[in-house]
C-alpha positions, 0 to 999 in steps of 0.5 A, a space after each residue: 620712769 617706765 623702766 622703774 615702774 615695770 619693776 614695782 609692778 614685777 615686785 608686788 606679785 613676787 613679794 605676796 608669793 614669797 610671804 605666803 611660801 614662807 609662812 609654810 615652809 623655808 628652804 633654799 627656793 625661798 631664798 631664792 625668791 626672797 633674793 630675787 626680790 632684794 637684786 630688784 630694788 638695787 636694779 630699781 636704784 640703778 634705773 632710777 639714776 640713769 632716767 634721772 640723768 644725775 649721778 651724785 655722791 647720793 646715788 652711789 652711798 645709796 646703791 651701795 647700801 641697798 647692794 649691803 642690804 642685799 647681801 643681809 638679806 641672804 644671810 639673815 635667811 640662811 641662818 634657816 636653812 643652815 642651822 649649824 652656822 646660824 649665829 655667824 649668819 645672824 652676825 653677818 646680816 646684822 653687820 650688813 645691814 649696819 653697815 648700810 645705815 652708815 652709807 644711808 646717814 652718809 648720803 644723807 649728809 651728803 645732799 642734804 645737810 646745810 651746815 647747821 651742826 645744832 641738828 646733828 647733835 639733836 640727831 645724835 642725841 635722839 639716836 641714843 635716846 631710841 637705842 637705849 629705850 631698846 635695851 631698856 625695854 627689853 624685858 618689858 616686851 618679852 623679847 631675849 637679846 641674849 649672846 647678840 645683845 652687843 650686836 643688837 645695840 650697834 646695830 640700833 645705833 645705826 638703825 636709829 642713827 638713819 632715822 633720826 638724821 632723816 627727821 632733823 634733815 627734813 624739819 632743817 629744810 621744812 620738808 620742802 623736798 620731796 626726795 628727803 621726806 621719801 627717805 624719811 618715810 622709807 626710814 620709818 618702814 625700815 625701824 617699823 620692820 625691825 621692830 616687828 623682826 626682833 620681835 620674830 626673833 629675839 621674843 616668843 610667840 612672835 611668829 604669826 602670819 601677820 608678823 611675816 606679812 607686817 615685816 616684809 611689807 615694811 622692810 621691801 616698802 622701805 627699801 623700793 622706796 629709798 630706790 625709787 626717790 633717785 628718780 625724783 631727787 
């Protein structure tokens, strides 16, 4: 507990600094900081399973998505700072951070999951209905996938994907355990954060202050606390 505590508290100061650089300016120092900040929460995980003397399946689909998370991170921000390869960055991190929702629904399913196939269609079919609501709207809110429409799609899938699998485990156990409804919460910060980053990207006059602080108090909010719920699975 100590352990994981000492690197929360070692977050939050780091994590205001690197909101206000970059609401000034970006180059490779906030890349810097900002990955630092992303290596705390998979160190984070790793603490909290070895205090929580349980290594599962769980833990190792979660770390895994936390280090692909880490990775995104990287290069969602070098698309700044490298300006020519800025559409294979958007891929990648896109991919990423896809691909980390899988190993997130996959641990999920996991530990959670008690047989009851009824909730997984609900899920699946609430995923789809979410994700297609984005494209449909995108004209309403302004935004402009554009060449990374596909990409977007795919990736709400997953995005999605993990929250609605998140809600339906958590209403099929009662939200009597606290380690999944952590996971629900933190999924809800995540979508809350790429809701907000879309809007950074893909609209116009979306880049205020208030949109960066938003964005990554959400997204480091989400994934701490997916890291630190090991401790309490």
């Amino acid at each position: 507990m100590i352990g994981c505590l000492i690197i929360a508290i070692l977050a939050c100061p780091l994590l205001i600094w690197y909101i206000i650089q970059k609401s000034k300016k970006y180059d490779l120092k906030e890349l810097f900081l900002k990955t630092i900040l992303s290596v705390l929460f998979v160190v984070l995980a790793v603490i909290a399973t070895f205090e929580s003397d349980k290594i599962t399946i769980f833990n190792v689909f979660v770390i895994i998505g936390l280090v692909l998370g880490l990775i995104g991170d990287i290069l969602l921000d070098l698309k700044y700072i490298d300006i020519d390869r800025t559409k294979s960055y958007t891929y990648g991190g896109f991919a990423f951070f896809g691909v980390g929702h899988i190993c997130y629904m996959s641990a999920l399913i996991s530990e959670f999951y008690n047989g009851k196939i009824i909730y997984i269609i609900i899920a699946i079919i609430l995923d789809i209905i979410l994700s297609y609501l984005i494209i449909v709207l995108e004209k309403p809110l302004k935004l402009n996938y554009g060449k990374f429409k596909m990409i977007c799609i795919i990736y709400a899938l997953c995005l999605f994907g993990t929250l609605s699998l998140s809600l339906l485990l958590s209403i099929e156990n009662n939200f009597q355990i606290v380690a999944l409804n952590m996971f629900l919460l933190a999924c809800s910060l995540f979508t809350i954060s790429d809701l907000v980053l879309s809007g950074t990207y893909f609209g116009e006059g979306k880049e205020r202050p208030i949109d960066f602080v938003l964005n990554y108090v959400t997204y480091y909010g989400a994934q701490y606390l997916i890291a630190f719920l090991l401790l309490v699975l």
